[in-house]
C-alpha positions as CSV (number, residue, x, y, z in Angstrom):
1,X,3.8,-14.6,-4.1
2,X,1.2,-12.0,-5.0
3,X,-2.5,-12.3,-4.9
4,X,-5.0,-11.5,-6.9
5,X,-8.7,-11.2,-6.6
6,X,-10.9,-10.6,-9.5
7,X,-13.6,-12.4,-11.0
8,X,-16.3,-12.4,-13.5
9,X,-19.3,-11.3,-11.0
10,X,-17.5,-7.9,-10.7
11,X,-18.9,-7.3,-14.3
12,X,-22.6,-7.3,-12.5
13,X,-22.7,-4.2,-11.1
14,X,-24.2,-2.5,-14.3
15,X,-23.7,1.1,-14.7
16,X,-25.3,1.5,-18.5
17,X,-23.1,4.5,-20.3
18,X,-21.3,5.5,-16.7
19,X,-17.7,6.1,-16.6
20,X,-17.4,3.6,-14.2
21,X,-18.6,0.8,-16.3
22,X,-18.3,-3.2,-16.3
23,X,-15.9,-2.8,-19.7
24,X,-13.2,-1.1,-17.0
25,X,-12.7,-4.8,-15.5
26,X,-13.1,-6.4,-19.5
27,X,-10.3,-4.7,-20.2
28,X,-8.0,-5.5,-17.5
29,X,-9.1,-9.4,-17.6
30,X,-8.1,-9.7,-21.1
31,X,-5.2,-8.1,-20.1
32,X,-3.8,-10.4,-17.9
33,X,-4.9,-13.1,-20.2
34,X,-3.0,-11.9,-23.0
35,X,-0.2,-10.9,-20.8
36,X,0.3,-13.9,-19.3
37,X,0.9,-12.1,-15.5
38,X,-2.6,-14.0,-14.6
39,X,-0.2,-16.9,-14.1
40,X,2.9,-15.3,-12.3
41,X,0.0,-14.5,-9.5
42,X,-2.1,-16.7,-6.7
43,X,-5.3,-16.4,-7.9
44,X,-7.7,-16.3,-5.2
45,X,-11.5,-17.0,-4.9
46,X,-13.7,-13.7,-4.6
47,X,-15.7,-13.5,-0.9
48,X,-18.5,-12.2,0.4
49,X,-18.1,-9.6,3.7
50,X,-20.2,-10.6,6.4
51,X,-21.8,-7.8,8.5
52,X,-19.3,-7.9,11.0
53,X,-16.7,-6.9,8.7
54,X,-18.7,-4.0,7.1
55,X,-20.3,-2.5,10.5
56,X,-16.4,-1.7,11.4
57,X,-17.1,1.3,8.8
58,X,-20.7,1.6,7.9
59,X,-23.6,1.7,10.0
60,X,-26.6,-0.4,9.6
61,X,-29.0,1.7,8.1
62,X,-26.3,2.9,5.2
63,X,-26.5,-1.1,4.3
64,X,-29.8,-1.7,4.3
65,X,-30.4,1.0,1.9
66,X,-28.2,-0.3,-0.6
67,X,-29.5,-3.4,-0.1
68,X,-33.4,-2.4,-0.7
69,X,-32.8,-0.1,-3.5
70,X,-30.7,-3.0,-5.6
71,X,-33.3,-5.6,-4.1
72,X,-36.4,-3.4,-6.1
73,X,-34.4,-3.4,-8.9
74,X,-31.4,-0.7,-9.0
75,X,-31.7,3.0,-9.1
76,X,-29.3,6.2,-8.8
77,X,-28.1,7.4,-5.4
78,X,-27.0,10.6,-7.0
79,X,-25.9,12.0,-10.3
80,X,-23.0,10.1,-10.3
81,X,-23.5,6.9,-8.4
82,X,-25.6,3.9,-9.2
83,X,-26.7,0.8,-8.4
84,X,-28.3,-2.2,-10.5
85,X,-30.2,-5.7,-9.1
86,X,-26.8,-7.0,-8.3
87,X,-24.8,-4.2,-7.2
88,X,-25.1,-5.4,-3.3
89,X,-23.5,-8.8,-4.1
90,X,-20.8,-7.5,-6.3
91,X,-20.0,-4.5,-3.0
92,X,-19.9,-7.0,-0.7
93,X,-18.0,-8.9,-2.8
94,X,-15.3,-6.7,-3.4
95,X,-15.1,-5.6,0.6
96,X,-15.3,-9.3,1.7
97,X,-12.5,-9.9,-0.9
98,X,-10.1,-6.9,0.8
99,X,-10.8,-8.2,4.0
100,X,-9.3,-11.8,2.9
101,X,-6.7,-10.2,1.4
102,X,-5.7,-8.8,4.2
103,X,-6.0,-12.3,7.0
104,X,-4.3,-13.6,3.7
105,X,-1.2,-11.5,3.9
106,X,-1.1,-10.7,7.9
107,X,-1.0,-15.2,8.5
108,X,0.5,-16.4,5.5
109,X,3.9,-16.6,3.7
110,X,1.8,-14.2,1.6
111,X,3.7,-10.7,1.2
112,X,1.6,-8.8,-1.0
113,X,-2.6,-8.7,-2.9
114,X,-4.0,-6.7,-5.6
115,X,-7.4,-6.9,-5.4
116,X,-9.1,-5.6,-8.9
117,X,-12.3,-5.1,-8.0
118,X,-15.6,-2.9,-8.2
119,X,-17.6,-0.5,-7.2
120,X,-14.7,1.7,-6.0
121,X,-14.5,2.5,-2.7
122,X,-12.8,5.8,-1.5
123,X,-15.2,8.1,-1.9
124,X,-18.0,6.5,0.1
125,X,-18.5,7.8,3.8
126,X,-19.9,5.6,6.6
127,X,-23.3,6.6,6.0
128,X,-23.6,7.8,2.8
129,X,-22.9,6.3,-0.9
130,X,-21.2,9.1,-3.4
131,X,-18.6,9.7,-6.1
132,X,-19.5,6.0,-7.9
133,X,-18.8,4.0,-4.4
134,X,-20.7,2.1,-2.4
135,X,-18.7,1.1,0.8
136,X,-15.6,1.8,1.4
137,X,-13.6,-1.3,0.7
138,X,-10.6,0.2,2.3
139,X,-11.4,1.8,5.3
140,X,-13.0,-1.5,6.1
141,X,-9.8,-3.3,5.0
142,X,-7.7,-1.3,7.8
143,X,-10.5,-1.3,10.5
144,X,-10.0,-5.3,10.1
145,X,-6.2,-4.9,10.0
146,X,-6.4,-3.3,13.3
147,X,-9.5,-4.6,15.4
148,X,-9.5,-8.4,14.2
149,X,-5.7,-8.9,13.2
150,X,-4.5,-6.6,16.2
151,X,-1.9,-4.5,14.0
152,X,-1.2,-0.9,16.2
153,X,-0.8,0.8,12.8
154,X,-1.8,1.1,8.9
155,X,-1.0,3.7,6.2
156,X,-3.2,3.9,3.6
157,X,-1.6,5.6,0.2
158,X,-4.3,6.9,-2.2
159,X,-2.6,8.2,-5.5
160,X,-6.4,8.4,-7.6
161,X,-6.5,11.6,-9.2
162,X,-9.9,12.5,-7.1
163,X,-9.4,12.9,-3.0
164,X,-10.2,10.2,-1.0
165,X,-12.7,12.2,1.3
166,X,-14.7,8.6,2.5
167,X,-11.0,7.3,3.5
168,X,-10.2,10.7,5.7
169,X,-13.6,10.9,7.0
170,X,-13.4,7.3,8.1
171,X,-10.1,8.2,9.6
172,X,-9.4,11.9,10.2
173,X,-9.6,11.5,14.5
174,X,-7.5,7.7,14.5
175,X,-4.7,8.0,15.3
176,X,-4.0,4.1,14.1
177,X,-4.1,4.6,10.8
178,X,-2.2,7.3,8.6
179,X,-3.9,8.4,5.4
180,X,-1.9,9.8,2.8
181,X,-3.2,11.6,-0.6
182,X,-1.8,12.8,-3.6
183,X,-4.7,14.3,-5.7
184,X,-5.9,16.7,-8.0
185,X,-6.6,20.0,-6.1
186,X,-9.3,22.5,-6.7
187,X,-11.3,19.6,-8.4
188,X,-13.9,16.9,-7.1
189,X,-14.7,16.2,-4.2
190,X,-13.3,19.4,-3.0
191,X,-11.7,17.9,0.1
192,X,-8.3,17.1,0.5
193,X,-6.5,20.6,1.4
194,X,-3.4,20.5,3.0
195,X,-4.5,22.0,5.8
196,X,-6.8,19.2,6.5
197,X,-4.5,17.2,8.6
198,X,-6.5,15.8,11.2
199,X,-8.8,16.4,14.5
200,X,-8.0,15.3,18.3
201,X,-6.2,11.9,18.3
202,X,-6.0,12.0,14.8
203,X,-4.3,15.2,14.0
204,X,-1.4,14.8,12.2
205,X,-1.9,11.5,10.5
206,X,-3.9,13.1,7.7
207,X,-1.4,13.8,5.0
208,X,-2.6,15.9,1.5
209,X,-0.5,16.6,-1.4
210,X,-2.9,18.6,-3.3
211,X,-1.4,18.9,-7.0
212,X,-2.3,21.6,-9.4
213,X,-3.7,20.5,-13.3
214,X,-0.4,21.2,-15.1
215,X,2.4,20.0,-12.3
216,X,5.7,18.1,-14.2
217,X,5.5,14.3,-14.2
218,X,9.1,15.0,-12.4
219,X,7.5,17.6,-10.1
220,X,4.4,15.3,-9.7
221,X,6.9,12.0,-8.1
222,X,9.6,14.1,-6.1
223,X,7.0,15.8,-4.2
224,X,5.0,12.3,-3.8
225,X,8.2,10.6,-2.5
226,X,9.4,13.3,-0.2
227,X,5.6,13.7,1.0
228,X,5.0,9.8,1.7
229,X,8.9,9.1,2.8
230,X,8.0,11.6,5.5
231,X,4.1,10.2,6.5
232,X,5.4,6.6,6.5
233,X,8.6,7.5,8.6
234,X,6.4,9.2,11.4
235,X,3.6,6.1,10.6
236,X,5.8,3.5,11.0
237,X,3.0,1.0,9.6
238,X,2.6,-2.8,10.5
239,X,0.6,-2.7,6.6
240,X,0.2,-0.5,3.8
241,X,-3.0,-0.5,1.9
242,X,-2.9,1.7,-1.8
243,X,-6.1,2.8,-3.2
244,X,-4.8,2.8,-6.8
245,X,-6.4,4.9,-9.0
246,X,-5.1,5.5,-12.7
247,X,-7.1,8.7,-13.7
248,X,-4.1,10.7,-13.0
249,X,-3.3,9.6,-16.2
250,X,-2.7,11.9,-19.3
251,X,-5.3,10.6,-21.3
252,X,-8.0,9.5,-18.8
253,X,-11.2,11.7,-19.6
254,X,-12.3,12.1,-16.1
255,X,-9.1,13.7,-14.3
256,X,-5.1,13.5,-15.7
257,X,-2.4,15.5,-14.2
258,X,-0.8,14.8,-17.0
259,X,1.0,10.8,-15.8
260,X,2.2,8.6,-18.0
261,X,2.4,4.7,-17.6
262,X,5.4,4.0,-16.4
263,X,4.8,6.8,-13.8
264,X,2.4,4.2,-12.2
265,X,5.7,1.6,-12.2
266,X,7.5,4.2,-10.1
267,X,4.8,5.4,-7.5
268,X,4.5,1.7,-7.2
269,X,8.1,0.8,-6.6
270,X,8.4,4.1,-3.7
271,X,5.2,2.4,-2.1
272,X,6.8,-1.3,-1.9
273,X,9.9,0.4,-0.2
274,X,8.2,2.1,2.4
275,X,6.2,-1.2,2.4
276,X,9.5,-2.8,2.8
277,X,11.1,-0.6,5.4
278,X,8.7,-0.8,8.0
279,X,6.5,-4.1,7.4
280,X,8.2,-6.7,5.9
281,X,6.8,-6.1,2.4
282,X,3.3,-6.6,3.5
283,X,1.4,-4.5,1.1
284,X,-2.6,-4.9,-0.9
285,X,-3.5,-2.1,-3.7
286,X,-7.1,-1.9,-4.2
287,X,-8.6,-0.9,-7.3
288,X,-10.4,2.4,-7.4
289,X,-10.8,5.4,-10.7
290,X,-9.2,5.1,-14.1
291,X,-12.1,5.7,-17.2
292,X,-9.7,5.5,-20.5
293,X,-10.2,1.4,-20.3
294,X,-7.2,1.0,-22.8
295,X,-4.8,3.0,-20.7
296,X,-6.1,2.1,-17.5
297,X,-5.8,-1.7,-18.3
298,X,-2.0,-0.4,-19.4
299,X,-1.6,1.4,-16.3
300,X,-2.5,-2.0,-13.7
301,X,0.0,-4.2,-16.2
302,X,2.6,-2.1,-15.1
303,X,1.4,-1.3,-11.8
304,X,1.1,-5.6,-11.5
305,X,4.4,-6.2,-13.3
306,X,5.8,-3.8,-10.2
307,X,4.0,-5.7,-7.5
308,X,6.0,-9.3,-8.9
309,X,9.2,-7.7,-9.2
310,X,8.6,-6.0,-5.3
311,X,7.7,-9.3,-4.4
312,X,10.7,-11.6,-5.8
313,X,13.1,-8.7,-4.8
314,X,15.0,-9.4,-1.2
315,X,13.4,-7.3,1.8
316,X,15.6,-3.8,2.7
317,X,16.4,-4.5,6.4
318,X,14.2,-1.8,8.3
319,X,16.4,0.5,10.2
């Protein structure tokens, strides 16, 4: 069955007129309300990362200054990222919820989590907040996979519209753990050229797909498939993690390249099959952009309605 993790106290973290705003989540929950999907999933209780979990990514010092700055009352970071009273509890929240997810579906019958949760993530580097993100719920989702649960290796698919630079700076010399991009490219953050494809033990696992404003939808998904078919096959992953972002999509104000919804149903379905071909199924997706709330709470209906259909659907032998 799939997971889910989401919960009311993910509304705290209060942005005021920000893009990446409490009403992103509002949506969503009265989607799956309304939907009725809330009940085809395990709903699981929210926790809390303990330190151990986030010093795998982040030093010390980078947590103690979120901490202090939301414990005398909330302030900006930078233009773009903020944090209220209660924006430490609802990050360490949504990491200690991807790190559950992930003992969850590594000891249990358990195949597959979406967690649907905030602040993002992929944008934040070990030391430094940016790009709305706090910590990097991801990055410390595969450390765990691979220091506590003892996996050898993780791919990590990021289709947001915006380059995961905190998840390749995490991971750009690790040769455990494949990251793999398909983004928007010249835009923000600026990283995420193909030419980045690693340093030292890492070279090679960093995999870019830098996509031009203006590619096809059709263009968009062959070169995504061909690109990821060929990182997972060299990967061979014991887990795949997907930092799903939805501001790819045509109308989202912040990004587009021009998807639709039902693109999101088929990036989703190539992802299970990789998941599928080399571990079993074992797969979490991670919420990160999407700032049209209507479409966005469209876009993780589908994306969820995917995830069930992967999950009652028999496993493809791996080879």
């Amino acid at each position: 069955m799939t997971l889910l993790y989401t919960d009311e106290k993910f509304l705290l973290h209060e942005t005021g007129e920000h893009p990446e705003c409490s009403a992103r989540l509002e949506h969503i929950h009265r989607m799956l309300d309304q939907s009725g999907l809330k009940n085809q999933t395990k709903q699981t209780d929210v926790v809390r990362a303990n330190d151990e979990d986030l010093l795998r990514v982040h030093p010390q010092a980078h947590l103690n200054s979120i901490q202090k700055l939301a414990d005398n009352g909330g302030g900006r970071i930078d233009s773009d990222t903020v944090v209220s009273a209660d924006s430490a509890d609802v990050a360490w929240l949504a990491a200690g919820s991807t790190v559950d997810a992930v003992k969850r579906v590594l000891e249990n019958e358990d195949r597959q989590a979406l967690c649907l949760v905030r602040p993002p993530g992929h944008h934040a580097v070990p030391d430094r907040a940016m790009g709305f993100c706090l910590l990097s719920n991801i990055a410390i989702a595969a450390r765990t996979a691979l220091q506590r649960h003892k996996l050898d290796r993780v791919l990590v698919v990021d289709w947001d519209v915006h380059h995961g630079n905190g998840t390749q700076d995490v991971f750009y010399e690790d040769e455990q753990v494949s990251f793999f991009s398909a983004h928007r490219y010249p835009f923000y953050p600026g990283t995420g050229r193909k030419s980045e494809t690693g340093r030292g033990a890492g070279l090679g696992t960093t995999v870019n797909l830098p996509l031009e404003f203006g590619v096809s939808r059709k263009d968009y998904l062959t070169a995504f498939e061909n690109a990821l078919t060929a990182a997972a096959d060299r990967c061979k992953p014991d887990l795949v993690l997907i930092s799903a972002g939805f501001d790819a999509h045509a109308e989202d104000p912040i990004g587009s390249l021009g998807l639709q919804t039902d693109d999101f149903a088929e990036l989703t379905k190539l992802v299970g099959q990789v998941a599928a071909t080399h571990c079993e199924g074992r797969l979490i997706s991670l919420l990160e952009g999407g700032y049209n709330v209507e479409r966005l709470a469209d876009c993780v209906q589908i994306h969820l309605e995917t995830l069930l259909s992967l999950d009652a659907s028999p496993l493809t032998p791996s080879p």
